[in-house]
N, C-alpha and C positions, 0 to 999 in steps of 0.2 A: 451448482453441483460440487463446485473444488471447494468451498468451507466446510462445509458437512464430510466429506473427505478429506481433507487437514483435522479435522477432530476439533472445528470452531465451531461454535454453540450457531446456530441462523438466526437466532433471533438478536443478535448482534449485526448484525448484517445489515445496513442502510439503502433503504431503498433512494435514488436519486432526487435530488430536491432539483427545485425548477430554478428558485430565489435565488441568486448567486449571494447575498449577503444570507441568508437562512444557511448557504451549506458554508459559508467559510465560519460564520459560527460554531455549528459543527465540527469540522476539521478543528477550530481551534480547542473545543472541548477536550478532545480523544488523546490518548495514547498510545496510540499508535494504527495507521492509516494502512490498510491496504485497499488499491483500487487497479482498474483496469484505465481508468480516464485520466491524461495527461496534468489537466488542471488541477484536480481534485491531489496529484502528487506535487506536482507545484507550489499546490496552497501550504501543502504537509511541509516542505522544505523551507518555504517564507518564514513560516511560526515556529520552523527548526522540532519540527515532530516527526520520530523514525517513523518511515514507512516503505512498504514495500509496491513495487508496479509491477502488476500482472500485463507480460503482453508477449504474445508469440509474431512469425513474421517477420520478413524484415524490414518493412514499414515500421511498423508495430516496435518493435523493436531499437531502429532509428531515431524514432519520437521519444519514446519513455528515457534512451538512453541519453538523449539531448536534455532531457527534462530532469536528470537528478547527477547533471554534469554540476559541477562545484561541490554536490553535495553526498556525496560520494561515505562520508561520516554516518548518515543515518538512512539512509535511500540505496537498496539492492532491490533487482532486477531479476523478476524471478520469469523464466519461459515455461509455460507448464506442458509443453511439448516434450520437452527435455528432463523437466524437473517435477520429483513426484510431488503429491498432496504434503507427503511425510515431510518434503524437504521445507515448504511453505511453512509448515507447523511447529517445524526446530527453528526456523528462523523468527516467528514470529516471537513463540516463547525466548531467545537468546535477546530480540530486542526489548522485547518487556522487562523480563527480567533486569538489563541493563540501567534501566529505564530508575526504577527502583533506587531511594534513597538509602 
């Protein structure tokens, strides 16, 4: 429900692959990563691809913020408890944009 509310197309939207080499393929392709799943932001920060981690919580929140510690350059931390769709949507466009030779 929160891409279609950011104003990101779904059908962009990746459903979960099982393969761990099939999704880091993946991640390596993209432009920019957003996910809810630790590793999946992990992988994004390895191959140095901005992305963003969805995670409310403070579990939730502990994790993802453990996981884009050093990388802090392309990895924000978005709580969508707090933070609207709109706020996901400017951010995503500002890293794309960036992104952009």
């Amino acid at each position: 429900r929160l891409f279609p509310l950011a104003g990101l197309p779904p059908e962009q939207v990746l459903a979960p692959v099982v393969d761990f080499r099939r999704a880091v393929e993946i991640v390596r392709d993209c432009d920019l990563v957003i996910s809810t799943r630790f590793h999946a932001t992990v992988t994004a920060n390895v191959f140095n691809i901005p992305n963003i981690a969805i995670a409310a919580g403070n579990y939730y929140q502990a994790k993802m913020s453990a996981g884009k510690a050093g990388f802090e350059n392309i990895c924000d931390l978005i709580n969508p408890v707090s933070q609207s769709p709109e706020d996901l949507l400017k951010l995503c466009r500002s890293k794309l944009s960036a992104r952009k030779p």
